[in-house]
C-alpha positions as CSV (number, residue, x, y, z in Angstrom):
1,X,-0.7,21.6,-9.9
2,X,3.4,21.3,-10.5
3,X,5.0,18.8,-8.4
4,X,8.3,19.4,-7.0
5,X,11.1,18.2,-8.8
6,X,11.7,14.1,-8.2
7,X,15.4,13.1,-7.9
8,X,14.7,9.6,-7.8
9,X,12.2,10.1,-11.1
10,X,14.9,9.1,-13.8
11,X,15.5,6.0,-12.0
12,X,11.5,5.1,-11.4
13,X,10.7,5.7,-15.3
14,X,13.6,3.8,-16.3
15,X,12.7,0.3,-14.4
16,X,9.1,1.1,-15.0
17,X,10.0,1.0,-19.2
18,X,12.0,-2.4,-18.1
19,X,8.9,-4.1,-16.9
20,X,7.0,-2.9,-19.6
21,X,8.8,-4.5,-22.4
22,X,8.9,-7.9,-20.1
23,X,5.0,-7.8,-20.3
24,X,4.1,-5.9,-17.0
25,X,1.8,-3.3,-16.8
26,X,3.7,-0.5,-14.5
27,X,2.4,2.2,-13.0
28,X,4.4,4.4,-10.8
29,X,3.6,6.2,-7.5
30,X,1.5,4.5,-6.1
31,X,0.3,5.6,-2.4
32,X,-0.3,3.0,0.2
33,X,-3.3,4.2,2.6
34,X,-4.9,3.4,5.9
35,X,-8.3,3.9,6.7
36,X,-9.2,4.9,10.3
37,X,-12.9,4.6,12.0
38,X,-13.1,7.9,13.4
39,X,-17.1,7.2,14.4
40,X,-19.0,9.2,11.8
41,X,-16.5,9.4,9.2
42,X,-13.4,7.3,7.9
43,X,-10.0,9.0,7.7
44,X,-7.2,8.3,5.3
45,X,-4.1,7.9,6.4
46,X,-1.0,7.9,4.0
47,X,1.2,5.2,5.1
48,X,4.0,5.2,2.1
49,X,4.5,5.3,-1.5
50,X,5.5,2.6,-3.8
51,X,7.8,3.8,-6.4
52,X,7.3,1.0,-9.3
53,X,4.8,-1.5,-9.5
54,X,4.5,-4.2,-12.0
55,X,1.5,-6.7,-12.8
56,X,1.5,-9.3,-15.0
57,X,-1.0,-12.0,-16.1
58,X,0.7,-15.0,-18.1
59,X,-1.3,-17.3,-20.4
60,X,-3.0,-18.9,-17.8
61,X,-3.8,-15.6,-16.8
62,X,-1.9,-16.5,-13.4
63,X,-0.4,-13.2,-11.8
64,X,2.9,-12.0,-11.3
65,X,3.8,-8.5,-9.2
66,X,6.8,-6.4,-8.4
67,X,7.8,-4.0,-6.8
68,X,10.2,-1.8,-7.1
69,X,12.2,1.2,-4.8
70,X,14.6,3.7,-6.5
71,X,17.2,5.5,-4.8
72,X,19.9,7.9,-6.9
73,X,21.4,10.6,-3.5
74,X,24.1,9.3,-2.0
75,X,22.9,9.6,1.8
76,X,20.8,6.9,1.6
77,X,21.2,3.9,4.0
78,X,20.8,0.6,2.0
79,X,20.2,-1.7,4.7
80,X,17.4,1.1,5.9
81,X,15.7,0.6,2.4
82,X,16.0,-3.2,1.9
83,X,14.3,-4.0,4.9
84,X,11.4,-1.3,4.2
85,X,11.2,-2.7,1.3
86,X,10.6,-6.2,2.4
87,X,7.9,-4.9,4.5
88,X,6.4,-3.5,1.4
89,X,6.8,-6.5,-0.7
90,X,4.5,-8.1,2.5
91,X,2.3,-5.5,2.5
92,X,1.3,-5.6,-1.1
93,X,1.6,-9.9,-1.3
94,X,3.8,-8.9,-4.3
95,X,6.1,-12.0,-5.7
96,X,9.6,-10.1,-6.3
97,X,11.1,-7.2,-4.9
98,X,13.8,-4.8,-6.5
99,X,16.2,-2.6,-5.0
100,X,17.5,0.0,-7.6
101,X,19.9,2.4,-6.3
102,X,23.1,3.8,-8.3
103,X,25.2,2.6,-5.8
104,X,24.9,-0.9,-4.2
105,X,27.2,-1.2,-0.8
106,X,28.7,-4.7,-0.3
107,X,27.2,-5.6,3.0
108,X,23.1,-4.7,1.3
109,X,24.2,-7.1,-1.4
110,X,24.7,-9.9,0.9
111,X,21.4,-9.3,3.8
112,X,19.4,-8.8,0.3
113,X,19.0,-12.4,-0.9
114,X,18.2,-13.4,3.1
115,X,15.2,-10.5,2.3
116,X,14.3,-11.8,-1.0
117,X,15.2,-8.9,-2.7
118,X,16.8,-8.4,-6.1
119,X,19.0,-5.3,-6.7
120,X,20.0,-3.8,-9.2
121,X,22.9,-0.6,-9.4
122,X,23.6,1.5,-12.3
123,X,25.7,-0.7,-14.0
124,X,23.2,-3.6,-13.9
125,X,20.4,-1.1,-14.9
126,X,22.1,-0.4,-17.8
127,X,23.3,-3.9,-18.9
128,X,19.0,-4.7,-18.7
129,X,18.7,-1.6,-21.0
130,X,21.0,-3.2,-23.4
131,X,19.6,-6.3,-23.3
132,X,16.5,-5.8,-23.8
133,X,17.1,-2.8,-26.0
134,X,15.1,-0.5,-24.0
135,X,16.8,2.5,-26.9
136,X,14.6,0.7,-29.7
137,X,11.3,0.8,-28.1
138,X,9.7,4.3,-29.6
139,X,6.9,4.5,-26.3
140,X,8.1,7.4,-23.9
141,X,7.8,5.7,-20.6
142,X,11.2,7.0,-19.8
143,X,10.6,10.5,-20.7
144,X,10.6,13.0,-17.6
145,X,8.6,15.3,-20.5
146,X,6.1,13.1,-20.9
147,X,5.6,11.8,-17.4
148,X,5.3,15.5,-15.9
149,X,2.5,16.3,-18.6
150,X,0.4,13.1,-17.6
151,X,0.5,14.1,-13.8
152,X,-0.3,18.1,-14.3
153,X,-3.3,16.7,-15.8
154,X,-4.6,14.6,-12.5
155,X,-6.7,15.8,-10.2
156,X,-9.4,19.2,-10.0
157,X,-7.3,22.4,-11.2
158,X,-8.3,24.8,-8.5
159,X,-6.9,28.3,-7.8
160,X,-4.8,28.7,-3.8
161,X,-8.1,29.0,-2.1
162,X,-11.0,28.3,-4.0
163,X,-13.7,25.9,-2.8
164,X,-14.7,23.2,-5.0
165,X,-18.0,23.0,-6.4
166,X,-20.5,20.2,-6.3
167,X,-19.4,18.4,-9.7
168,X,-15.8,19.4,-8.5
169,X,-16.6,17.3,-5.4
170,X,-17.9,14.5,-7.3
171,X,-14.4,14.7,-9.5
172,X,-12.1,14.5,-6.3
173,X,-14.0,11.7,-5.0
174,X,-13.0,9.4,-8.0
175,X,-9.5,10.9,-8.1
176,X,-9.5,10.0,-4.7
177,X,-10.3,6.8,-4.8
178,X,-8.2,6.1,-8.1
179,X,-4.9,7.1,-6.6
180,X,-5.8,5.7,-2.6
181,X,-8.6,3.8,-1.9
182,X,-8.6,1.1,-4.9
183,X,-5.2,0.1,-3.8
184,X,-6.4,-0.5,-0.3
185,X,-9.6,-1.8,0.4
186,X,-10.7,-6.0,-0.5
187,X,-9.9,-6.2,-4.5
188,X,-13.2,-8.0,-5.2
189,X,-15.1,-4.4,-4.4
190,X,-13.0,-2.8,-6.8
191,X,-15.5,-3.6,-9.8
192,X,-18.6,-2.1,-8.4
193,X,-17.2,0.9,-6.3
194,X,-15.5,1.6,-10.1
195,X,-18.4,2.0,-12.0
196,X,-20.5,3.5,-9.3
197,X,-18.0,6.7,-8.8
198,X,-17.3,6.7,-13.0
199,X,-21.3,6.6,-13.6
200,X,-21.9,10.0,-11.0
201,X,-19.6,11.6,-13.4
202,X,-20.2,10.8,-16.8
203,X,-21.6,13.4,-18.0
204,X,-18.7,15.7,-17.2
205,X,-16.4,14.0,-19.4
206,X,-15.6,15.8,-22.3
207,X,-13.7,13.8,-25.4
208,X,-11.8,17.4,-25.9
209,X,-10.1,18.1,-22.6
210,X,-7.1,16.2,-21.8
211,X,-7.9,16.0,-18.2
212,X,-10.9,13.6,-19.2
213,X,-9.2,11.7,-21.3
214,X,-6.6,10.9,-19.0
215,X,-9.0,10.2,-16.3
216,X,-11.4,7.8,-18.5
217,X,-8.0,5.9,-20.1
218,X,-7.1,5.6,-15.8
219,X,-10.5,4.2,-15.2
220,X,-10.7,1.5,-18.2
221,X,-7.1,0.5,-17.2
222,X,-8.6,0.0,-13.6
223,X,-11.9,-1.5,-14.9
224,X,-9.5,-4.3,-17.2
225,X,-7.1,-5.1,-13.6
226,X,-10.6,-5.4,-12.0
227,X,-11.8,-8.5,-14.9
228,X,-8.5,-9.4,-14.7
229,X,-8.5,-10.8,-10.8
230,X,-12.1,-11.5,-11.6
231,X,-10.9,-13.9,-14.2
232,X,-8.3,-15.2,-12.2
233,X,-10.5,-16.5,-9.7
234,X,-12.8,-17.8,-11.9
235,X,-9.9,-19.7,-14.0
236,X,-8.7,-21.1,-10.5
237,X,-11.6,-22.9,-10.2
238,X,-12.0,-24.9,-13.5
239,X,-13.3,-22.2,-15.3
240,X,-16.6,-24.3,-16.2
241,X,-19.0,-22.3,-14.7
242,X,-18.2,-18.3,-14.7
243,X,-21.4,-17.0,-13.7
244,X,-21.3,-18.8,-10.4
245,X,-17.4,-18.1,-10.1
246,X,-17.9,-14.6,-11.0
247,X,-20.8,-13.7,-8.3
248,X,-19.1,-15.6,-5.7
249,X,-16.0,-13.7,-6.4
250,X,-17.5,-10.1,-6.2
251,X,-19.6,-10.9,-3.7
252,X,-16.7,-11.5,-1.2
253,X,-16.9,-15.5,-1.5
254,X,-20.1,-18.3,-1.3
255,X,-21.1,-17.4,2.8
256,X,-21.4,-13.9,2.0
257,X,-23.0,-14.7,-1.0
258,X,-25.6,-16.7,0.5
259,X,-25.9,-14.3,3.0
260,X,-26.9,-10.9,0.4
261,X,-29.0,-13.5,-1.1
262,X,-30.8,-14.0,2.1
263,X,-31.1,-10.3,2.9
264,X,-32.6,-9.8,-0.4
265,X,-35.2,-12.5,-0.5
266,X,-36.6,-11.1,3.1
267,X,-36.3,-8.0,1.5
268,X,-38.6,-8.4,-1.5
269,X,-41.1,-10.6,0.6
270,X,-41.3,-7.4,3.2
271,X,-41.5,-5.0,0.6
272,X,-43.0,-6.6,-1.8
273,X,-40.7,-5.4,-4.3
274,X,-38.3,-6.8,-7.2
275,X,-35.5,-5.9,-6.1
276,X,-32.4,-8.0,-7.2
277,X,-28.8,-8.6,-5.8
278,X,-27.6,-8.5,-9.0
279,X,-26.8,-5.4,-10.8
280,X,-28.2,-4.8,-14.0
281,X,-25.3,-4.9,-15.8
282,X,-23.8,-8.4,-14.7
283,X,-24.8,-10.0,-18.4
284,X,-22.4,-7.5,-19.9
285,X,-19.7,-8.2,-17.4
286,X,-20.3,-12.1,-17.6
287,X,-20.1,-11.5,-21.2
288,X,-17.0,-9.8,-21.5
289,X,-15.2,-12.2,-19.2
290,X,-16.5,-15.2,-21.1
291,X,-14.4,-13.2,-24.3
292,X,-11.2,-12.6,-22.2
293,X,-11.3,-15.8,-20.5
294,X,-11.2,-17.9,-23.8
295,X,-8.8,-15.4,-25.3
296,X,-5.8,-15.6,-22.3
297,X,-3.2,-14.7,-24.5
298,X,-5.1,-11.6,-25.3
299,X,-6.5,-10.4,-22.0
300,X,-3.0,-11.5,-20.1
301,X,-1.6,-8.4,-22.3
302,X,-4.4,-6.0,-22.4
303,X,-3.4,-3.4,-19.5
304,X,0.0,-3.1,-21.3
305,X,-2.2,-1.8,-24.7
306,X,-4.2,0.1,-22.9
307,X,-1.1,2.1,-21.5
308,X,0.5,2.3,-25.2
309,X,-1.8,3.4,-26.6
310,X,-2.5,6.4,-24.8
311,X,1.1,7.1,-24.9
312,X,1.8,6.9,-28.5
313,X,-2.1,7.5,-29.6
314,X,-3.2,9.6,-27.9
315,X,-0.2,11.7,-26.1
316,X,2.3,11.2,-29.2
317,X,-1.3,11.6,-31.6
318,X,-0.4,8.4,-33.8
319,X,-3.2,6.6,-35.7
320,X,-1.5,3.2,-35.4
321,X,-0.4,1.2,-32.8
322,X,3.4,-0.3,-33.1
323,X,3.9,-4.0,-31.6
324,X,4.7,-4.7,-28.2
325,X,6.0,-8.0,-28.8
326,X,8.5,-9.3,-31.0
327,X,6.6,-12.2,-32.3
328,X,4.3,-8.9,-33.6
329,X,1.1,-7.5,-32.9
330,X,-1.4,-9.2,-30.3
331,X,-4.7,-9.0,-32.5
332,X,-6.5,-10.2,-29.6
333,X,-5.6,-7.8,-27.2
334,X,-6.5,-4.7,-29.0
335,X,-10.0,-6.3,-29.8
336,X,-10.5,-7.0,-26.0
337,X,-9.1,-3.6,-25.1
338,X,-12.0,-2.2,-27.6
339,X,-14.2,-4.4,-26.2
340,X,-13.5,-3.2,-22.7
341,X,-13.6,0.6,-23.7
342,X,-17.1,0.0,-25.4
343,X,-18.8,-1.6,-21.8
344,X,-17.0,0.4,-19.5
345,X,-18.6,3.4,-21.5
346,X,-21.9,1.8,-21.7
347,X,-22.1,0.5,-18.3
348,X,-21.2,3.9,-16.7
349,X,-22.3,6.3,-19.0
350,X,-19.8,7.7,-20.6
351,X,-19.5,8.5,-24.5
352,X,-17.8,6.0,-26.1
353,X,-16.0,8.5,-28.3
354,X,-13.4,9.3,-25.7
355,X,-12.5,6.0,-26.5
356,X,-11.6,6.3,-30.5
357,X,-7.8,5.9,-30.3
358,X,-8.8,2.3,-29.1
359,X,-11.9,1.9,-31.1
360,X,-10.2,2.9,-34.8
361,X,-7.3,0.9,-34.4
């Protein structure tokens, strides 16, 4: 389905190609939600959209965020936007906030330091452009062309007024919870409730239609921000022991921990049964974290591959994958991005194949 035209759009894929090339991973759009107990079912309720957001991991893999609001029409109140915008920044826990309109009035330039908020006018967008010679970087974050053809491939394609069918279903659910849920509920459920809605749909992915590939790149991408936080946790405390760190992280911390431990202890002695808390695939998760743990300066940069290389893979069809950095290529981030592709598709189901502009670099 064709959006309608975005003024503010030049201006979002402009500071989301600025993040990029600082090292953030940037995605753009993203819906803030509420979810309302309505008795029997739960309601989503949109509460706003967040124009830019930036993520970053640095060689401790501590983590950085942004976010950013862009404004290009001329009736737009400043003041109105800076203080939304520091609600967002709250909202979201995000470290920086920026302010990018073409026009920056006076009086917002001097209440936006009180706000901690950066802004940034056309004149200042440009002169970040320049200086980090944004024109030399080949990817086509900035490209209205490129951006439209990524979002007419989201979502079920339905005609005005057909009903969606049971796999149909399935697919909204994930889309769903890819583009609303996973940015609202606790991020340490993220991991689970990923694999669960990708594993009900494997079998629908097909390596040939763009709308799967698009939605199984979306999902690793999601699956890598998952280990990420995992790993940040674990790193936080020492490190040493990542098993433990890892289950008391997922598990919402060590009381609720002990607590599903005691469920399922009464529950196997009622029933009689093996069942475990664990999920079968917690070795392979351990296992991957243990790799991206040890490599930091590889995992900090993964989510940034993982979105070139869709770009200029598989949008732009290249074999090869140009540097992101100027020191040259991150070795170690490509192999933990293939790594990632190959248990994500193992652990849900999916064919790895999907994968190959990741696997054959």
């Amino acid at each position: 389905m064709t959006r309608a035209p975005d003024q503010d759009l030049s201006l979002k894929l402009r500071f989301r190609k600025l993040l990029f090339l600082q090292g953030y991973w940037s995605p753009i759009e993203v819906e803030l939600s509420f979810y309302e107990n309505l008795g029997t079912v739960m309601k989503r309720r949109s509460l706003t959209d967040l124009d830019v957001l930036g993520i970053k991991y640095d060689n401790l893999l501590i983590p950085f965020s942004i976010v950013g609001d862009c404004k290009s029409g001329k009736n737009v109140s400043d003041i109105n936007r800076l203080f939304w915008l520091r609600g967002i920044k709250d909202f979201f826990g995000a470290d920086q906030a920026y302010f990018i309109h073409s026009t920056i009035r006076s009086h917002a330039r001097g209440v936006a330091p009180k706000l901690g908020i950066s802004v940034m006018d056309e004149e200042a967008l440009l002169t970040s452009e320049k200086i980090l010679q944004v024109d030399k970087s080949p990817l086509p974050l900035e490209d209205e062309k490129f951006y439209t053809s990524v979002v007419n491939l989201w979502g079920i394609n339905l005609v005005k007024g057909q009903k969606p069918d049971e796999k149909q279903l399935e697919l909204k659910n994930v889309y769903s919870y890819l583009s609303y849920s996973y940015w609202y509920i606790e991020q340490h459920r993220n991991l689970f409730n990923l694999i669960e809605h990708f594993t009900k749909i494997a079998t629908l992915f097909d390596e040939n239609d763009k709308r799967y590939v698009l939605l199984a790149y979306t999902g690793l991408e999601r699956f890598i921000h998952s280990l990420l936080e995992i790993s940040v946790f674990v790193t936080s405390q020492g490190g040493t022991n990542i098993l433990r760190d890892t289950r008391s992280y997922i598990y919402g911390g060590p009381l609720s921990l002990k607590e599903k431990e005691s469920f399922f202890k009464l529950l196997r002695n009622l029933t009689h049964s093996n069942e475990q808390l664990d999920p079968p695939y917690l070795q392979d998760i351990i296992e991957l974290l243990v790799r991206m743990i040890k490599n930091p300066m590889g995992s900090s940069d993964i989510l940034r591959h993982i979105s070139a290389i869709y770009a200029w893979c598989v949008y732009l069809g290249n074999d090869t994958l140009l540097p992101l950095c100027e020191s040259g290529e991150n070795t170690a981030a490509i192999v933990l991005a293939r790594d990632a592709a190959q248990t994500f598709a193992r652990l849900t189901g999916i064919k790895e194949t999907i994968y190959s502009k990741i696997l054959n670099l």
